[in-house]
N, C-alpha and C positions, 0 to 999 in steps of 0.2 A: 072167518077162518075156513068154516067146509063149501063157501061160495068158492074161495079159491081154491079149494083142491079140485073141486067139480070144473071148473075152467081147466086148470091147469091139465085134468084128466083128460078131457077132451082137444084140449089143444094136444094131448101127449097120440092120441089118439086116431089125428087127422094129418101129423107129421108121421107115423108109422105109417096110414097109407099111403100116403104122397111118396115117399120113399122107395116103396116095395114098387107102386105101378107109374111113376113117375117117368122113367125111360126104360121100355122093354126089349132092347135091343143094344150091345153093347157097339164098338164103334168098328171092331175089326167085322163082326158078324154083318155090317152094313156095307164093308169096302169089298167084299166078295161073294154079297149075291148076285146073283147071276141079272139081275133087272138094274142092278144100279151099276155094274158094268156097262152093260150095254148101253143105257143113260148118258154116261161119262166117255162111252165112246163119241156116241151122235152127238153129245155137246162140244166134242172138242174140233168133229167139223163146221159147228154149226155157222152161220152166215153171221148172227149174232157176236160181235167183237167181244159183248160182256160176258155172254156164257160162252164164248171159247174161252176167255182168258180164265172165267173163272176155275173151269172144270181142268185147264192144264195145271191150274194152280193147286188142287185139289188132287188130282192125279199124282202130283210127285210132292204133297206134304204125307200124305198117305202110303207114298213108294206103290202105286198100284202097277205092278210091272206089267201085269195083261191089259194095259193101254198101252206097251211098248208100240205096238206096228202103228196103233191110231195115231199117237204124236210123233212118229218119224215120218210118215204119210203127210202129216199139217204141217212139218221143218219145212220139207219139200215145196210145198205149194203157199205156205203161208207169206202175205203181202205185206204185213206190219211187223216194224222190225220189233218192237217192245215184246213183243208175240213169240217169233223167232228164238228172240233171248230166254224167255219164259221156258220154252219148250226144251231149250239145252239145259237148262239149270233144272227141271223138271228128270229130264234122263236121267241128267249127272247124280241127284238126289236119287232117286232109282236103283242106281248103278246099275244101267242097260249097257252094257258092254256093246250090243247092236246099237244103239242110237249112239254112242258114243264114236263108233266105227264112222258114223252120218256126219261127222262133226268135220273133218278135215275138207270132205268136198264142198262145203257150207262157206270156212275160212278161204278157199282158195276159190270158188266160185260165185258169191254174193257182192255186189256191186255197193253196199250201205257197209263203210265204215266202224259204222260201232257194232255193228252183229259181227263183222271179221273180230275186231277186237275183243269182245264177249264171247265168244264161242271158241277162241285161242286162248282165252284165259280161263275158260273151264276144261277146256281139254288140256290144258297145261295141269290144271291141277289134279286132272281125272289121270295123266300120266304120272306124275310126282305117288298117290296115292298108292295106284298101282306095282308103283317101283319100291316104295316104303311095304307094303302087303307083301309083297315076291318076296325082299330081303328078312322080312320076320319070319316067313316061312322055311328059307334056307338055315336062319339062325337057328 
């Protein structure tokens, strides 16, 4: 019986510290410091297809809007259209009203089908939002 309180003590012991210094930084304190910005920038041009998509994808689960100019910059320039699409759904989640703005010359000037049709159908919905927003405001 006092074997196991002495375990049980120590185990109580070794979960208090694991706890207390287990992660010492919480997740918003890590999406705006100034070095993992900048990180998130350079990765979202990077050459790398895996860390660009990853870091767009990261960028707008987080809504990190000071990657706004970095991901309208890679819309622009970017070659893969899966990428493309990422990068609108990344704004849309944002709500960058400026990358949003990016979105119509994208539909009316990109030559691959499915990024017209993805990038009309979040701007479709980024207009619907907006027009629901306005009307609760006037209500």
């Amino acid at each position: 019986m006092e074997k196991s309180k002495v375990c049980f003590a120590i185990f109580f012991f070794i979960a208090a510290i694991t706890i207390n210094y287990g992660q010492s930084k919480m997740i918003d304190e890590l999406t705006y410091d100034k070095n993992a910005i900048e990180n998130i920038k350079a990765c979202i041009k990077s050459e790398n297809r895996g860390v660009r998509e990853s870091s767009i994808y990261l960028a707008g689960l987080y809504k990190m809007i000071v990657t706004e100019d970095a991901l309208i910059a890679q819309l622009k320039r970017e070659p893969l259209r899966d990428l493309k699409v990422l990068i609108a759904l990344a704004l849309f989640r944002m709500h960058s009203e400026k990358g949003m703005k990016e979105l119509p010359q994208i539909i009316l000037n990109d030559k691959d089908k499915r990024v017209i049709r993805m990038c009309h159908a979040i701007y479709s919905e980024y207009l619907k939002t907006k027009f629901i927003n306005n009307q609760m405001v006037l209500n």
